[in-house]
N, C-alpha and C positions, 0 to 999 in steps of 0.2 A: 883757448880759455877753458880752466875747468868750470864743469856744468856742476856745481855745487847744490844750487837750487833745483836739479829735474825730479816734478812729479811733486813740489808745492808750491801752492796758490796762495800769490799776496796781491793785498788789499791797499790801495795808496791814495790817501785825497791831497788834494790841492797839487798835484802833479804836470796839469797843462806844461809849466816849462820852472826853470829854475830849480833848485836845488831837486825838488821833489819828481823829476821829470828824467832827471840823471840818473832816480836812485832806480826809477821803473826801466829805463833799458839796460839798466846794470844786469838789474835780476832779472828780463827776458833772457839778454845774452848768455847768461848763466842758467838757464833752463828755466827760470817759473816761467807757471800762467799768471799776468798780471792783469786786476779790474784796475782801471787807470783812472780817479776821480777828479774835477776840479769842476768848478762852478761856471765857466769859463767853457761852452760849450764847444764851438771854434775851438777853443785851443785844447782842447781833449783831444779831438777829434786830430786836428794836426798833431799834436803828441805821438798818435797812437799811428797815424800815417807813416810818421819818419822812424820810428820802434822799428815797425814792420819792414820798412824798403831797409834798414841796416839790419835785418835779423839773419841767421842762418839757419839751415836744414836741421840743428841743433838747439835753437833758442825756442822758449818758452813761446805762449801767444800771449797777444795783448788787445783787450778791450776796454773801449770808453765808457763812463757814464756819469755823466756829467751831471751836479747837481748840487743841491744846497749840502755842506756837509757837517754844518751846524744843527740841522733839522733830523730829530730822532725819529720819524717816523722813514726817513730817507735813508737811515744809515741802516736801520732793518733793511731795507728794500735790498741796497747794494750788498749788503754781506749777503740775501739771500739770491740776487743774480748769480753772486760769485762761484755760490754751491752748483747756481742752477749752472752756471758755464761750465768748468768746472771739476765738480764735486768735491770742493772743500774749501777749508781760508787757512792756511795756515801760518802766514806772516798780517799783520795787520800793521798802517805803518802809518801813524794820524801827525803829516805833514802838512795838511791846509791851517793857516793862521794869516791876522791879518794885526799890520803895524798901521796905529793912527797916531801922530805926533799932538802931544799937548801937558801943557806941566798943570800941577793941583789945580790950580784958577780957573785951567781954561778950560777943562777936559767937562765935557758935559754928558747927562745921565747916557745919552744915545748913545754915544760916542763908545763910554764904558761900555754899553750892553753888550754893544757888535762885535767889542773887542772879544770880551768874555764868553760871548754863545760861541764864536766857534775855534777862539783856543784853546778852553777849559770843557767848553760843555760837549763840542763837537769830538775833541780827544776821548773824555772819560766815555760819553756813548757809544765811538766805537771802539775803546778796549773793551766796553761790559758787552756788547753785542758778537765782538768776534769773540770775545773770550768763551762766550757761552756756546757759538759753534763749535771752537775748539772743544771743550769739554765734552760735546754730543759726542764728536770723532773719537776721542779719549787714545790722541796721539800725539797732546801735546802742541805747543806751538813757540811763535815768539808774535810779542806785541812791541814797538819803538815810537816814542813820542819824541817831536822837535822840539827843542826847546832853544837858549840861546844864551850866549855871553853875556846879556844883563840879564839873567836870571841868577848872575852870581856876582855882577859888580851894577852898582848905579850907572843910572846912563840919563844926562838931560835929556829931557820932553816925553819919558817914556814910563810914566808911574804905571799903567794899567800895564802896558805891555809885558813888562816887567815881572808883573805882580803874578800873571798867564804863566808866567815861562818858569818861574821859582817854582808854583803851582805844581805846573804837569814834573817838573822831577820828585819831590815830594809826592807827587801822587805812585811816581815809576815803584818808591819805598814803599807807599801803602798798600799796593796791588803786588808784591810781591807775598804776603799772608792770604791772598787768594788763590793767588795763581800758582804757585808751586808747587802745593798738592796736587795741580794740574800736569803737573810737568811743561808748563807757560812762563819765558821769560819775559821780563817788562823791565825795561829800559831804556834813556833818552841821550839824545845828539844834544850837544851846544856849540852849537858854529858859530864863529866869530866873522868879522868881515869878511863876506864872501861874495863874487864878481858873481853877478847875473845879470838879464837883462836888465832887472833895475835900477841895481847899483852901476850899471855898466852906461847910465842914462847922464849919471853926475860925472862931469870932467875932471873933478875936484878928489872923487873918491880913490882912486888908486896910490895917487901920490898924497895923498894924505892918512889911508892907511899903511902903506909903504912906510911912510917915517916912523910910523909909532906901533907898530907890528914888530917885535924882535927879529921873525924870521925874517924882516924883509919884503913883506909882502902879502898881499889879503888874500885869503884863502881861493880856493875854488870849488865849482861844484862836483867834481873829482874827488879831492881833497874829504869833503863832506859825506859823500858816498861810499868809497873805502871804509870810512867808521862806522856806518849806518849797516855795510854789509857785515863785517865783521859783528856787529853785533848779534848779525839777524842769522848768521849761518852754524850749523853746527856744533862746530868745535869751540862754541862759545856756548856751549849748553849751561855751563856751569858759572856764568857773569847775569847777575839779575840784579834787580834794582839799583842799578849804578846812572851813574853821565857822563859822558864823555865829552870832555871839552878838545875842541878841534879851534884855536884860535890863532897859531904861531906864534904863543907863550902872550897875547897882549893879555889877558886876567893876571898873572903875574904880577906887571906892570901897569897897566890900567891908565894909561895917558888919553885925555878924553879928544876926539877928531876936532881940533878947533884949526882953522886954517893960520 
């Protein structure tokens, strides 16, 4: 495998497992050092166990630090472990968000906030926190925010989620008049149905997005990773403020999963 990544350090939250879990051994196996974030301390920790027992003599390191990654006083901390491990951050990659079902009626003030602090708030503080490392280094970087398939098409029971995920691309465009002067790209994923453990929980979910998937099938976290690196590596120095939608064409079409 080429070691694309040797000798830069990225930054990942909400990584314990699923998509964001994928993208960190990607980029170990690829040469980064990765701080491996999720809230989920247990699964940090196993994360970062299974990284390492598949790494080679070649691959980047990887450490845990498990914590809240919506709390701005935490996401300092972690970008400055990163340095301290280290010495630098140069991918920053704000994956932790969380999905809570409920339409206009039901969705209540809590409900909204949790959603909000750490898909919006938690994202934009650690683009401004690494970005500003970035900057001290004055070597440039790249920053990627997840975002998702209903951030471009309606989805029932998902108004706030939704509203997060429109947000941070929107935000990928605004941060692009900061960041380029930097020589800092900022750009976001939109995965579409994609098999993890928790989709992988629903017996309903595969053949159900199967039908209504063009390609035939709900994505993987493979699938999501591949575009996540491509955007993060080099030879995309010149792709910023974009999305990439990864869905096997269902925005296109847009058939809503009703069994």
């Amino acid at each position: 495998m080429t070691q694309i990544f040797i000798n830069k350090t990225a930054l990942i939250t909400g990584a314990g497992i699923g998509i964001g879990f994928a993208i960190a051994k990607a980029l170990v196996q690829q040469g980064a050092n990765v701080l491996l974030n999720d809230y989920d301390e247990e699964a940090a920790q196993k994360a970062v166990e299974t990284i390492r027992a598949e790494s080679t003599a070649a691959s980047g390191q990887c450490e845990a630090y498990p914590g809240d990654a919506s709390n701005v006083i935490f996401i300092q901390q972690m970008v400055e472990k990163a340095v301290s491990l280290f010495g630098s951050v140069d991918l920053a990659i704000a994956n932790a968000g969380i999905t809570i079902f409920g339409d206009i009626f039901t969705t209540t003030p809590e409900a909204f906030q949790k959603i909000v602090d750490l898909n919006l708030r938690g994202s934009f503080f650690l683009a401004q926190t690494a970005a500003k490392q970035m900057r001290e280094q004055g070597k440039g970087g790249s920053v990627l925010f997840m975002s998702s398939v209903v951030g471009h098409q309606a989805h029932p029971g998902l108004p706030v989620y939704s509203m997060t995920k429109a947000g941070l691309e929107m935000l990928a465009k605004q941060l692009v008049i900061d960041f380029s002067p930097l020589g800092i790209t900022v750009n976001a994923v939109a995965p579409g149905a994609t098999l993890t453990e928790r989709t992988l929980d629903d017996p309903t979910y595969v053949p159900i997005w199967s039908r209504i998937t063009p390609m035939g099938r709900p994505g993987t976290v493979d699938d999501i990773t591949n575009a996540a690196l491509f955007l993060l590596a080099p030879a995309s120095r010149h792709i910023t403020g974009q999305s990439l939608v990864v869905d096997g064409g269902w925005t296109s079409v847009s058939p809503p999963p009703v069994e």
